[in-house]
Structure formats: structure tokens, C-alpha cells
C-alpha positions in Angstrom: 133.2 -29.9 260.6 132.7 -26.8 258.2 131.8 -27.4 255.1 134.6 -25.5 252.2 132.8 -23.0 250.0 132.4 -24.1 246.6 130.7 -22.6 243.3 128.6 -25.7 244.3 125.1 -23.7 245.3 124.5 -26.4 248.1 127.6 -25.5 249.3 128.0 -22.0 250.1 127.7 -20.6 253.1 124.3 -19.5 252.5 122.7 -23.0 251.3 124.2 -24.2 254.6 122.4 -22.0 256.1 118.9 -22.4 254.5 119.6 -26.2 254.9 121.1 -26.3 258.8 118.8 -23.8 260.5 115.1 -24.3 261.4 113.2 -22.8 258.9 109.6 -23.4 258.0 107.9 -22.8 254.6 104.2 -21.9 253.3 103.4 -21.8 249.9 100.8 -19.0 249.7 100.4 -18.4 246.1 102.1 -19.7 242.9 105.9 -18.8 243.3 105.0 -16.7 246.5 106.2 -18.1 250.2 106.2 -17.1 253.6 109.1 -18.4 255.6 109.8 -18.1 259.3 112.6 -18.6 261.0 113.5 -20.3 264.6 113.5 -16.7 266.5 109.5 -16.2 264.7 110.0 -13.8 262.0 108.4 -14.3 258.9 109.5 -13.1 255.3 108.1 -13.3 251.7 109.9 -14.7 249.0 108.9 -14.0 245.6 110.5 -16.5 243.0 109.3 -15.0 240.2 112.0 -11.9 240.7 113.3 -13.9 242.7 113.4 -11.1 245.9 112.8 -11.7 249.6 112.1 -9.2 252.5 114.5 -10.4 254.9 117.2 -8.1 255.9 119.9 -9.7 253.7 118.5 -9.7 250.9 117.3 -6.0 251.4 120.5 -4.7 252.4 122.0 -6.2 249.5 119.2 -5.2 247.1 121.5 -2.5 245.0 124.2 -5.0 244.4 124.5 -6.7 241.2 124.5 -10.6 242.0 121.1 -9.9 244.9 122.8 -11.9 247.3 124.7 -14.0 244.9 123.4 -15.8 241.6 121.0 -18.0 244.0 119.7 -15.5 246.3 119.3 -15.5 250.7 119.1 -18.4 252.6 115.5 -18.0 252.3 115.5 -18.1 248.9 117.5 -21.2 248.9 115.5 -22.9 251.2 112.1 -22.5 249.4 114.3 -23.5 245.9 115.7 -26.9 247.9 112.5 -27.9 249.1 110.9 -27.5 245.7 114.0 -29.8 244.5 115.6 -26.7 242.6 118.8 -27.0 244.3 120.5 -30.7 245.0 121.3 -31.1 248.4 123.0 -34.4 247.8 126.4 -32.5 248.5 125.2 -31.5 252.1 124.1 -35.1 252.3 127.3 -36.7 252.2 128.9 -34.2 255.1 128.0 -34.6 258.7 125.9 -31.7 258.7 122.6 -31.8 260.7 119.9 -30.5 258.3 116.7 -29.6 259.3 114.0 -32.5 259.2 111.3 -29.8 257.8 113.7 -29.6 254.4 114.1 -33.5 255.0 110.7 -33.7 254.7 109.5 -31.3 252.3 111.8 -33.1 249.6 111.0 -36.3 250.8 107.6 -35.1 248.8 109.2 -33.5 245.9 
């Protein structure tokens, strides 16, 4: 079952994404990340802009929301595990989420 986008930022179609697909984090540096996705390729997200170097968030890089108030899935993902954004919403769907989030805020 799809989940209906919301203003909720757990919600949109984008947080489902960063919290659904396989997608594992390294923090390198202070607000700096490298995240790699299932098929292997790896991007740098920035939070201090906040910016990433995945395509989306690139192609998008001349608009005036950056991908929308809360940035790429990748972006999302890196602010999730480091508890920015609730997931409780995505919690009470049946969603699979991806154990690596799971676990990352499991520490948070």
C-alpha cells in the first residue's frame, strides 16, 4: 500500500524513498557523508548547505526549494538516521524500511 503525500517530511515521496531503499551511510567528517546506494554508487552530502552530488539533487540545483524544503532522498536519509526527521509516520504503515536506518536510529 502507497503511502498519500503529505506536508509531513517522513511522508513524501522522497523520505519514502530514503527510508524504503537500501542505502548505507558514512560519516566522514562533521556534517559531511558518503552514501551508497543498492546499485554501488556513492554521493556526498554536505549538511551544512545542505547539497548532495547525486543526480537529483544536481539537476534540480537552479530551482528554488533544492529538491524541496528537506532536500534528496539522500539528504533525508543521512537527516533520519541522525534523528532529524521522525520516522514514526513510516512506522505505523506497512512499509518495509531498511534495517541499516533501523539500525542507525536504534543508536541515535
Amino acid at each position: 500500500m502507497a503511502v498519500a503525500p503529505t506536508s509531513t517530511p517522513a511522508t513524501t515521496r522522497r523520505s519514502v524513498a530514503a527510508a524504503t531503499e537500501y542505502i548505507a551511510t558514512c560519516r566522514v567528517a562533521p556534517q559531511l557523508y558518503e552514501v551508497v546506494n543498492d546499485s554501488g554508487d556513492t554521493y556526498v552530502v554536505d549538511l551544512r548547505e545542505p547539497a548532495c552530488t547525486c543526480p537529483d539533487y544536481e539537476y534540480r540545483a537552479d530551482s528554488d526549494d533544492r529538491v524541496g524544503e528537506h532536500g534528496c532522498k539522500h539528504i533525508r536519509r543521512v537527516r533520519m538516521e541522525r534523528g532529524e526527521i521522525d520516522i514514526a509516520p513510516l512506522r505505523e504503515t506497512n512499509l518495509r524500511l531498511d534495517p541499516l536506518l533501523l539500525e542507525a536510529i536504534a543508536d541515535v
